[in-house]
N, C-alpha and C positions, 0 to 999 in steps of 0.2 A: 629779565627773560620771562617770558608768558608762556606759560603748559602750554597754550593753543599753537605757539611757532615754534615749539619745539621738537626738531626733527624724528629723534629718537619714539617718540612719543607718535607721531603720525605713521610714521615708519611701521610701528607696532600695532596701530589699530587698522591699517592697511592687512596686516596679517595678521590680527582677527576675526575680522569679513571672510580672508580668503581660507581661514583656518574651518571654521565654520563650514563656508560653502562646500567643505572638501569633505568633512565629517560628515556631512548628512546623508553624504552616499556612502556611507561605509553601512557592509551587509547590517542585518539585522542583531545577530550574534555579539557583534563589536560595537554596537550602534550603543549602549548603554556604561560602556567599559573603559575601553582606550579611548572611543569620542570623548567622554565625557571625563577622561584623566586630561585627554589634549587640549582641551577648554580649559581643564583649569587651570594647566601648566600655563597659558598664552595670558590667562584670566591675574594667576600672581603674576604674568612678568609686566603687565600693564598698571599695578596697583605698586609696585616694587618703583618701575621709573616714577611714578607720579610722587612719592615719597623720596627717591631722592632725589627728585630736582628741587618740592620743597625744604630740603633741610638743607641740600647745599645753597639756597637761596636763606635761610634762617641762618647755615655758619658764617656765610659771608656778611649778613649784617651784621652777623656782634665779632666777626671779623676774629673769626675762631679756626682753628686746620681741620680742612675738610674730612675729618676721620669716622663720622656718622656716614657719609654720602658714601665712602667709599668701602663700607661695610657693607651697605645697600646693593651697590655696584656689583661687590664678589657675591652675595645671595642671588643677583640678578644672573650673573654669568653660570652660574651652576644650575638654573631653571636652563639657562638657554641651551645649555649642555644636555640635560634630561629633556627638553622639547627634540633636538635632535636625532636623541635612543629614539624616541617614540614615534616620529616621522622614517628612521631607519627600519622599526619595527614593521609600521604600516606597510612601507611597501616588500619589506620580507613576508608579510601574511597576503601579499595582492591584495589590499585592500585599494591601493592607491596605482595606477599606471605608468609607465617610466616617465613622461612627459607633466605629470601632473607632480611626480617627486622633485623633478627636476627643478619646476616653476616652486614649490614649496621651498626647497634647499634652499634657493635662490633667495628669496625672500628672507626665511632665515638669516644667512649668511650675510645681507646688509646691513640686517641688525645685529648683527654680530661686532660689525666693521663699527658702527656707532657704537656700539658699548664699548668694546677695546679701546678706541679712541678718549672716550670720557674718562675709562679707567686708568688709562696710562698721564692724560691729563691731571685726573684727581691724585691720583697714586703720587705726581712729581711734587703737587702743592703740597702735599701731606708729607714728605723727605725733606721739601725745605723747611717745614715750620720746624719741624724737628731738628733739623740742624742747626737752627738759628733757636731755637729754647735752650731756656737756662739750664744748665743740667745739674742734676744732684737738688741738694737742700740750701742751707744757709750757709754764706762763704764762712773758712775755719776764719776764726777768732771773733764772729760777730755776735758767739753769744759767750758771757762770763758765767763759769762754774769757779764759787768760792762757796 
C-alpha cells in the first residue's frame, strides 16, 4: 500500500486546502488564534495518518499485532474529535456561514467514516492476535526447582 493511494490520506489533504481556504477569511481577531489552532489540529491529523499507515506497514512485515497502528488510530480520532469542537465553535462565533459549515462537517465526516473503518479493521486484528497468544509464562512443570 503507497501513502500516495491511500484514501484516508487524500481524503485529509483535500481538507487541508479546504481547511485553509476557509481560515483565511476568519475576522482579523481569530485570524491568529483558532485559524492557526485549526491548522494545527488538521496539520497533526495528516502527520498522525502518515505514521500509522507506516508502522502498520513495518507490523505487518515482521508480522507483529497491529497494536502501534492502533494507538496511532485512537490519537487520531480524538484530533478528529477536538477538530470538530473547533469547526462547531467557528460557526457559534459566525466566523463561518451555514453553508460553508455544512460543506466543512461534510468533509469532516468522511473522514471520520475512513478512520472508524480502519480502526474497527485494526481493532479486530489486534483481538485475534491476542486470542490466539500464548498466555501467561512457562507451561507448570517445565522448569525444575530442587
Amino acid at each position: 500500500m503507497a501513502l500516495q493511494d491511500f484514501t484516508l490520506l487524500a481524503k485529509l489533504e483535500a481538507l487541508d486546502i479546504e481547511t485553509h481556504k476557509i481560515v483565511k477569511r476568519f475576522e482579523k481577531s481569530e485570524k491568529h488564534v483558532l485559524s492557526a489552532e485549526i491548522r494545527h489540529t488538521v496539520a497533526t491529523l495528516l502527520r498522525l495518518v502518515i505514521r500509522a499507515a507506516k508502522t502498520q506497514l513495518e507490523e505487518r512485515r515482521k508480522r507483529r499485532p497491529l497494536v502501534k497502528t492502533l494507538e496511532l488510530l485512537w490519537q487520531m480520532d480524538v484530533e478528529l474529535e477536538y477538530l470538530k469542537v473547533q469547526v462547531r465553535k467557528s460557526f457559534a462565533l459566525r466566523l463561518i456561514d451555514e453553508g460553508c459549515y455544512e460543506r466543512w462537517t461534510r468533509q469532516i465526516l468522511e473522514v471520520g467514516g475512513l478512520l472508524g473503518g480502519w480502526l474497527k479493521t485494526t481493532q479486530s486484528n489486534v483481538e485475534a492476535a491476542q486470542a490466539y497468544a500464548p498466555k501467561g509464562g512457562p507451561r507448570q512443570g517445565s522448569l525444575k526447582t530442587e
